[in-house]
C-alpha positions as semicolon CSV with decimal commas, in nm:
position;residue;x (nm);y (nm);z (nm)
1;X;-3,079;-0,179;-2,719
2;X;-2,816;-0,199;-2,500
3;X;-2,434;-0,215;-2,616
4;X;-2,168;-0,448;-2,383
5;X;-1,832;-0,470;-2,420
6;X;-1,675;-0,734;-2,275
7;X;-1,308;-0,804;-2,216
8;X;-1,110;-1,075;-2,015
9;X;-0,680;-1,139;-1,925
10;X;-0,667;-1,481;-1,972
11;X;-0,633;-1,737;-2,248
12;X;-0,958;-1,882;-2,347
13;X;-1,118;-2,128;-2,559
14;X;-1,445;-2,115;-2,757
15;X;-1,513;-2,489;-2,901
16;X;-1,727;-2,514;-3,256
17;X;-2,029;-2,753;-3,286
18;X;-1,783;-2,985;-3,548
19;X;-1,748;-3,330;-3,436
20;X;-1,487;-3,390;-3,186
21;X;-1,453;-3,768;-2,968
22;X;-1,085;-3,980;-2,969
23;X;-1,215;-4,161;-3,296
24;X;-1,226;-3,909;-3,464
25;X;-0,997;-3,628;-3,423
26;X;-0,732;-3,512;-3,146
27;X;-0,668;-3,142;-3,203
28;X;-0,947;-2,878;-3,119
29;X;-0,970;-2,606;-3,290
30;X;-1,146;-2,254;-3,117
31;X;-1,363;-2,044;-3,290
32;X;-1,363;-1,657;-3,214
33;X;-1,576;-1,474;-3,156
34;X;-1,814;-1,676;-3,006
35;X;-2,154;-1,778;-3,099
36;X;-2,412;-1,521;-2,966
37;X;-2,590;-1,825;-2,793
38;X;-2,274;-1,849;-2,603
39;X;-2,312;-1,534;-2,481
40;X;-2,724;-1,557;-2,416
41;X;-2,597;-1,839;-2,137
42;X;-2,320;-1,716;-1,983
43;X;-2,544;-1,385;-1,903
44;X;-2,878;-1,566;-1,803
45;X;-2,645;-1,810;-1,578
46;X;-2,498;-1,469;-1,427
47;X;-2,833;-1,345;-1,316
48;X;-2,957;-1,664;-1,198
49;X;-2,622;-1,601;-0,916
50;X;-2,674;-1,367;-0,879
51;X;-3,049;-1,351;-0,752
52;X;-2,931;-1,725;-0,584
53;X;-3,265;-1,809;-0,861
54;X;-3,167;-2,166;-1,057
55;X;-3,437;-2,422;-0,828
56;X;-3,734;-2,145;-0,897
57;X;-3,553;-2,106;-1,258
58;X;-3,525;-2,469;-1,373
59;X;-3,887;-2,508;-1,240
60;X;-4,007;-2,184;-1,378
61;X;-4,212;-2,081;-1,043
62;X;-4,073;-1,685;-1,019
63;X;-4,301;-1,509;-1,300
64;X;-4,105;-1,179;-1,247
65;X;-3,755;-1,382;-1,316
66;X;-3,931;-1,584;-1,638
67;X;-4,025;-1,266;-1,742
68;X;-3,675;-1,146;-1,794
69;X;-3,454;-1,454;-1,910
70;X;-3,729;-1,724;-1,954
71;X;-3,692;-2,078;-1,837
72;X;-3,530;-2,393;-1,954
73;X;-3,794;-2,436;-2,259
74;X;-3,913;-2,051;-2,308
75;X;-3,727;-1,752;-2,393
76;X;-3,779;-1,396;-2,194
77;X;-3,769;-1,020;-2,225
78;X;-3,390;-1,092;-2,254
79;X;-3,214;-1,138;-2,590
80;X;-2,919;-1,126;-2,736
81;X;-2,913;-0,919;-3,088
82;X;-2,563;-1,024;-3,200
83;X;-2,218;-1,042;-3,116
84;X;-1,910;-0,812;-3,281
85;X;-1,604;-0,705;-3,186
86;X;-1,416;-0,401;-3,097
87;X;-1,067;-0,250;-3,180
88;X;-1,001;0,113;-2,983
89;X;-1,340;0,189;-3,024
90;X;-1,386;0,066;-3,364
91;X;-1,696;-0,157;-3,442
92;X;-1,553;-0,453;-3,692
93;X;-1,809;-0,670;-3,842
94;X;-1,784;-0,982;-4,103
95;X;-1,688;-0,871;-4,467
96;X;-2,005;-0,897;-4,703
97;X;-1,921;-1,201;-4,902
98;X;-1,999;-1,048;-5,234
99;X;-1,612;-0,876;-5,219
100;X;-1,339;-1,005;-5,410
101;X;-1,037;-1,020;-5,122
102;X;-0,721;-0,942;-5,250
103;X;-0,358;-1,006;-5,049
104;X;-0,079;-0,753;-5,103
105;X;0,215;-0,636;-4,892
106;X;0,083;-0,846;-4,605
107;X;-0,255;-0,644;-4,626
108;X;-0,620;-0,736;-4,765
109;X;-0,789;-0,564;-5,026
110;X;-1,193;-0,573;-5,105
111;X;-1,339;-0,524;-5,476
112;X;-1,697;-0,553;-5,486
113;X;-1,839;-0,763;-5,687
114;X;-2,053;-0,648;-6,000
115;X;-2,371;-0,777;-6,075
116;X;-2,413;-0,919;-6,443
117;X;-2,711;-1,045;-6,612
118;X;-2,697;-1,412;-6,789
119;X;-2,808;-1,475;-7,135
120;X;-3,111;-1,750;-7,073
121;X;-2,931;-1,975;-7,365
122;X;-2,617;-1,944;-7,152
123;X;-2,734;-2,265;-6,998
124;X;-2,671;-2,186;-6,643
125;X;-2,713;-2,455;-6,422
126;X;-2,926;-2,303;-6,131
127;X;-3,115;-2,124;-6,376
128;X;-3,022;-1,779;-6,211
129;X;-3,072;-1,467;-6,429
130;X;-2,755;-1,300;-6,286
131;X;-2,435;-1,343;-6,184
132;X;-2,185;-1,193;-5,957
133;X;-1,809;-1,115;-6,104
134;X;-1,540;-1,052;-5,938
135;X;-1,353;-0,674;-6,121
136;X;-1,045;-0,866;-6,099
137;X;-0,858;-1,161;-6,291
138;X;-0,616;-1,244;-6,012
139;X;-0,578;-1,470;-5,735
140;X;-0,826;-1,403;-5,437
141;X;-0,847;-1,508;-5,098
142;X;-1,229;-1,614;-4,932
143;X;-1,384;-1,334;-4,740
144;X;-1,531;-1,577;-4,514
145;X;-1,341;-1,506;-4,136
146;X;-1,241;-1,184;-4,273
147;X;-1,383;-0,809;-4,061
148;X;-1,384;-0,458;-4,116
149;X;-1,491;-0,159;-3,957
150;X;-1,867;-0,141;-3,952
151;X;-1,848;0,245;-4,081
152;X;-1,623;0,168;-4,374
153;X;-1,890;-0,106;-4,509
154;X;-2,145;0,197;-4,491
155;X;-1,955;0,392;-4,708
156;X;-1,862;0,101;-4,887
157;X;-1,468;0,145;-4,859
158;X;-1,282;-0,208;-4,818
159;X;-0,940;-0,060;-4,765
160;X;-0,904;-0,208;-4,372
161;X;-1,002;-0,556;-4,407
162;X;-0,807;-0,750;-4,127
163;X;-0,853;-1,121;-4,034
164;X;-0,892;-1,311;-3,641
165;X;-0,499;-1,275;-3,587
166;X;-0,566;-0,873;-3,584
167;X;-0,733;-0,918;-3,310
168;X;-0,634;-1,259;-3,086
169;X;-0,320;-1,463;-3,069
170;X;-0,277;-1,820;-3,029
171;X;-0,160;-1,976;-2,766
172;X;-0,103;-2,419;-2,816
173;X;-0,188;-2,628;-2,503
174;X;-0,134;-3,047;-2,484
175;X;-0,293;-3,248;-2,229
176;X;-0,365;-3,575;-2,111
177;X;-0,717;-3,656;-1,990
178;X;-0,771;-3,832;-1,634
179;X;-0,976;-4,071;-1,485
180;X;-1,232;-3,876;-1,312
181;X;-1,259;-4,177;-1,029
182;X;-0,904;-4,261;-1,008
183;X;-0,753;-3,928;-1,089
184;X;-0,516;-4,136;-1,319
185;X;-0,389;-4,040;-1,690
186;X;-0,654;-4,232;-1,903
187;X;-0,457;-4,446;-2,187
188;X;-0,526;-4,308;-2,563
189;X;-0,652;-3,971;-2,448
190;X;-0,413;-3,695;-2,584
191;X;-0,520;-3,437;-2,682
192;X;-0,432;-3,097;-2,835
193;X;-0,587;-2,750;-2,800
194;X;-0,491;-2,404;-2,926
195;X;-0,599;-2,123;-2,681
196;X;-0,680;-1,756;-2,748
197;X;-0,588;-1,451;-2,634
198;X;-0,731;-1,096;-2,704
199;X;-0,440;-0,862;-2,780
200;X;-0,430;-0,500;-2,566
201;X;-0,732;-0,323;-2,717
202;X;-0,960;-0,584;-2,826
203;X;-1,297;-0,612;-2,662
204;X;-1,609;-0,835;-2,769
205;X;-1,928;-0,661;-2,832
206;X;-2,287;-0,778;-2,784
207;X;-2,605;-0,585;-2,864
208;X;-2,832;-0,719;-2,622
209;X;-3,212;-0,553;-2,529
210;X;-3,450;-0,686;-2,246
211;X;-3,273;-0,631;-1,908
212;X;-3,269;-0,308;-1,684
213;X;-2,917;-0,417;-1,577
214;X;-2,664;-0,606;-1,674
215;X;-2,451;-0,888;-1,489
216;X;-2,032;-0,726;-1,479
217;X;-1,869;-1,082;-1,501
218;X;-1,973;-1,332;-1,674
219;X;-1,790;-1,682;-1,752
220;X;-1,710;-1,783;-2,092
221;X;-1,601;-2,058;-2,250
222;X;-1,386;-2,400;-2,170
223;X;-1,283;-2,373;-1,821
224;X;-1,483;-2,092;-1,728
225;X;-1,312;-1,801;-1,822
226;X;-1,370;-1,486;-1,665
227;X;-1,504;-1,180;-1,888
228;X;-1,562;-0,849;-1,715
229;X;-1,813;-0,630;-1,918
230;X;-1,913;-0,225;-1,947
231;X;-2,212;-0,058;-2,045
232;X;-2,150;0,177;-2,406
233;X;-2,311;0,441;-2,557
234;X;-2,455;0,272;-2,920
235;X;-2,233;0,412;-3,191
236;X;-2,356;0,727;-3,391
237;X;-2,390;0,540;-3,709
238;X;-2,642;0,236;-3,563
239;X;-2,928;0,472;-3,590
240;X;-2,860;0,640;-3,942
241;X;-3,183;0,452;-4,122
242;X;-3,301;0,800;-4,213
243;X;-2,911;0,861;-4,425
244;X;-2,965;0,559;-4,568
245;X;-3,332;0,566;-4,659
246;X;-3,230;0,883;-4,834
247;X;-2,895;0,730;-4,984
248;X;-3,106;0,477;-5,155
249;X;-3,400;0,646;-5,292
250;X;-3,358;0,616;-5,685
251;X;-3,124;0,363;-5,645
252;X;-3,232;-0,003;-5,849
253;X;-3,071;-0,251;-5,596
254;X;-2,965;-0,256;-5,265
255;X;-2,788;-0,546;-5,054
256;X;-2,952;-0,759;-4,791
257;X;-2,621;-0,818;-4,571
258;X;-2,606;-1,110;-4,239
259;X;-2,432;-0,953;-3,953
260;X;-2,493;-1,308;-3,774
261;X;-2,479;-1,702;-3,910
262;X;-2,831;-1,848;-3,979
263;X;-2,987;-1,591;-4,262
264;X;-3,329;-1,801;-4,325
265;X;-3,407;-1,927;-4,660
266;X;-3,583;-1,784;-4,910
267;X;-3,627;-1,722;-5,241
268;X;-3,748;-1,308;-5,268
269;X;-3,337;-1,180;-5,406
270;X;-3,170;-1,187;-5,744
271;X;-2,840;-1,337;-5,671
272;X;-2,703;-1,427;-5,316
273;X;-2,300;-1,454;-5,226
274;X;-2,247;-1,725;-4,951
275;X;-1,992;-1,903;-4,801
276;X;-1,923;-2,280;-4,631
277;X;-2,217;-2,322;-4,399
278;X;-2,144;-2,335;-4,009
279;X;-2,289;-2,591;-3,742
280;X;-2,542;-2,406;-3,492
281;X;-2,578;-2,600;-3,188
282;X;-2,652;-2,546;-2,803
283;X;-2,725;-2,723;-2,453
284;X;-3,082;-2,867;-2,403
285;X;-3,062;-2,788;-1,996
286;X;-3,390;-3,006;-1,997
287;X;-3,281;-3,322;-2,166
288;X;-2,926;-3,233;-2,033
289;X;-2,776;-3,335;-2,376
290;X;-2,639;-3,124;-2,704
291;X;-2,945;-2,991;-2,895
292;X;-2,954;-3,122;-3,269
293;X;-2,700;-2,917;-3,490
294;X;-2,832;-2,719;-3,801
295;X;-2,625;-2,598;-4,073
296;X;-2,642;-2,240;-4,113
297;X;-2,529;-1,969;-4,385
298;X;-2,231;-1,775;-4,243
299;X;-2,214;-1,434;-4,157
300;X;-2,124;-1,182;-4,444
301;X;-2,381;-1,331;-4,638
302;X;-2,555;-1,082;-4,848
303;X;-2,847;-1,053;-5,089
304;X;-2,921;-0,825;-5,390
305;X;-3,277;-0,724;-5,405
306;X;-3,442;-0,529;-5,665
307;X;-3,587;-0,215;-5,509
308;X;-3,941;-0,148;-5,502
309;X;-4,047;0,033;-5,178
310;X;-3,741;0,190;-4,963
311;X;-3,980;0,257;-4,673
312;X;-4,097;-0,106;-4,662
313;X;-3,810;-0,273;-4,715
314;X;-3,539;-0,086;-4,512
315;X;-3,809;-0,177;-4,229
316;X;-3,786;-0,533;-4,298
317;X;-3,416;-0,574;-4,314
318;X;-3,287;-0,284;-4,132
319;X;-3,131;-0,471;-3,787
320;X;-3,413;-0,703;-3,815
321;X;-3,402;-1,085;-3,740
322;X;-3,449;-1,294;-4,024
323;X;-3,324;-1,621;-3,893
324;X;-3,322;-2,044;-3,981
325;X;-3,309;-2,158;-3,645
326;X;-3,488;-2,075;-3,333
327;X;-3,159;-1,977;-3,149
328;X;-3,125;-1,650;-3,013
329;X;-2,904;-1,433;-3,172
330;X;-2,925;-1,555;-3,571
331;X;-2,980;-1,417;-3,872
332;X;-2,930;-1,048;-3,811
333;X;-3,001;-0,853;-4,130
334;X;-2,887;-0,509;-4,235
335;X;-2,984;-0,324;-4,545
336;X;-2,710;-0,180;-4,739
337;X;-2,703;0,057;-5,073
338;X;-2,491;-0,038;-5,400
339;X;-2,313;0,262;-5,397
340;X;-2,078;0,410;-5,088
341;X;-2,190;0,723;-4,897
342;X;-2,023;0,997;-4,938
343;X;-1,733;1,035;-4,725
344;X;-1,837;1,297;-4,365
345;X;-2,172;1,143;-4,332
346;X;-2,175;1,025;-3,976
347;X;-1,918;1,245;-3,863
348;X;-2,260;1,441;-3,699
C-alpha cells in the first residue's frame, strides 16, 4: 500500500450527495474530508493527462492503461483503500461510535461504552441480548464527525478527541448564478456556500495500492481545486497485526470498527453502535448522469463480536473491505481489542 498526503492553499468545497436544486434548498453545505470516491477520480483523471489517454480510456482500447485504472464500467489494479487525515504527522481517524463524548472546558472527552446483557423478559424491542451503556449519567455529545489519533484508539485512550474545526476553517461565499448563453444574472438563483480551508499543518491522507507512481497534482472538488500530494512512509503502527493478535488472545470480545462509510450488513455481531446513515453517490461517466445514491452506515461504526478464532478473524477484519456498495473505497474494517494496550507498544 501506498500512503499520500495531499495538501492544497486555497479554499475549497467538497459537496454531499443530499439533495440540493432552487426548490429545495439555497445554502450548501461541504463535507470534509471527502469521500474516497472523490479521490479515486480526481487521481484516475490525473493519469489519463497525463498519458494524453481519455479517447483510448473512454473506449477502453489501451489494455496496459485498463490494467491500471480500468475504464468507464470496470475497475483496475488501482484502488483507493480509504481516506484520513493528518495533523503534524499524526494519523486522526473517526471516533468508534460505541464512546460516550463528553464536552468540558472547550475539550471532548470519550468513555467507552460497556457491554451489558438484557434479561429476555426485559421485553426489548429488537430482541437483542445485549446492550451498550454509556459509564456516565450526564449530557453527551454524538461521536459521529468527531477524530482522534489513530494510535490513541489502539491503546484505547480517548483523551484527544477533536472535531472538523481542528482541522479546517470556514470561509462563507454568496453568489448569483448566470445565464450560461447570455452571461446574465439568472432571476431566483441565489445561492449560498460555505468554503473550507485546511489550517497550517493539516494534510489529507489516502491509502491507495495499484499504481507504480503516483500523479503530484490532482484537482479536487467544486471549481477544481488544486491539491499537491507526497509519497509517505506507512506509519509504524499500520502493520502491528502480530501486537494485536497477541493483545487479544484470551480476550472474550473484540470490536469490529469502520474506518470508511458503507460497513455491509450482516447479522454475525452481538451488539453494533451506529450513527445517522450517509448518502453514497458518484458520476456514471457512461450514462453521463449521477449514479443512484445508497444510504450507508457512517464511519466509526463498530461491532462487538464474540471471539472464537483470533487467527481467522483478525484476517477477516484486519484492514479488510467489508463494504454495501460497489464503490471504491467503502467499508474499511479494522479489528480492535476491548481492552487498551499497554502504553510503549509501538514506540519500536
Amino acid at each position: 500500500m501506498t500512503w499520500l498526503t495531499w495538501e492544497t492553499y486555497d479554499s475549497f468545497f467538497f459537496r454531499g450527495n443530499n439533495n440540493f436544486d432552487a426548490s429545495s434548498q439555497f445554502e450548501a453545505e461541504d463535507i470534509f474530508p471527502p469521500r474516497p470516491g472523490t479521490f479515486y477520480g480526481a487521481i484516475r483523471t490525473a493519469v489519463i493527462e497525463q498519458e494524453d489517454a481519455l479517447e483510448v480510456f473512454l473506449e477502453g482500447t489501451n489494455e496496459a492503461l485498463k490494467q491500471r485504472i480500468g475504464s468507464p464500467t470496470t475497475h483496475g489494479s488501482f484502488r483507493i483503500q480509504g481516506t484520513f487525515l493528518e495533523y503534524e504527522d499524526t494519523l486522526y481517524v473517526p471516533v468508534p461510535l460505541d464512546i460516550q463524548i463528553i464536552r468540558t472546558d472547550n475539550a471532548y472527552r470519550g468513555y467507552p461504552l460497556t457491554l451489558h446483557a438484557v434479561e429476555p423478559e426485559s421485553g426489548q424491542s429488537d430482541g437483542s441480548s445485549h446492550r451498550l451503556l454509556a459509564p456516565h449519567a450526564v449530557k453527551s455529545q454524538s461521536a459521529q464527525g468527531k477524530w482522534m489519533p489513530f494510535e490513541q484508539l489502539l491503546k484505547n485512550d480517548y483523551s484527544q478527541i477533536v472535531d472538523a474545526t481542528f482541522f479546517v476553517s470556514k470561509e462563507e461565499k454568496t453568489g448569483i448564478a448566470l445565464d450560461e448563453e447570455s452571461r446574465t444574472v439568472r432571476e431566483g438563483f441565489l445561492y449560498q456556500a460555505v468554503r473550507s480551508r485546511l489550517r497550517p499543518g493539516v494534510r489529507i491522507v489516502t491509502l491507495c495500492e495499484g499504481l507504480e507512481t503516483y500523479p503530484s497534482t490532482i484537482r479536487l472538488g467544486n471549481g477544481g481545486t488544486v491539491w499537491y500530494g507526497k509519497e509517505r512512509e506507512v506509519p509504524v503502527f499500520f502493520n502491528q497485526k502480530e501486537l494485536i493478535r497477541n493483545y487479544m488472545e484470551g480476550q472474550e470480545y473484540a470490536r469490529i470498527y469502520a474506518l470508511m462509510p458503507g460497513l455491509e450488513t450482516s447479522e454475525e455481531y452481538i451488539v453494533e453502535a451506529s450513527g445517522r446513515g450517509e448518502w453514497i453517490g458518484g458520476w456514471d461517466m457512461v450514462k453521463r448522469r449521477p449514479k443512484p445514491r445508497v444510504q450507508a452506515r457512517p464511519a466509526g461504526t463498530t461491532r462487538w463480536i464474540k471471539i472464537q478464532n483470533v487467527e481467522k478473524q483478525l484476517e477477516q477484519f484486519w484492514f479488510a473491505h467489508h463494504s454495501e456498495t460497489e464503490e471504491v473505497g467503502y467499508g474499511l474494517t479494522c479489528l480492535l481489542p476491548i481492552n487498551p494496550i499497554e502504553k510503549g507498544s509501538f514506540e519500536s
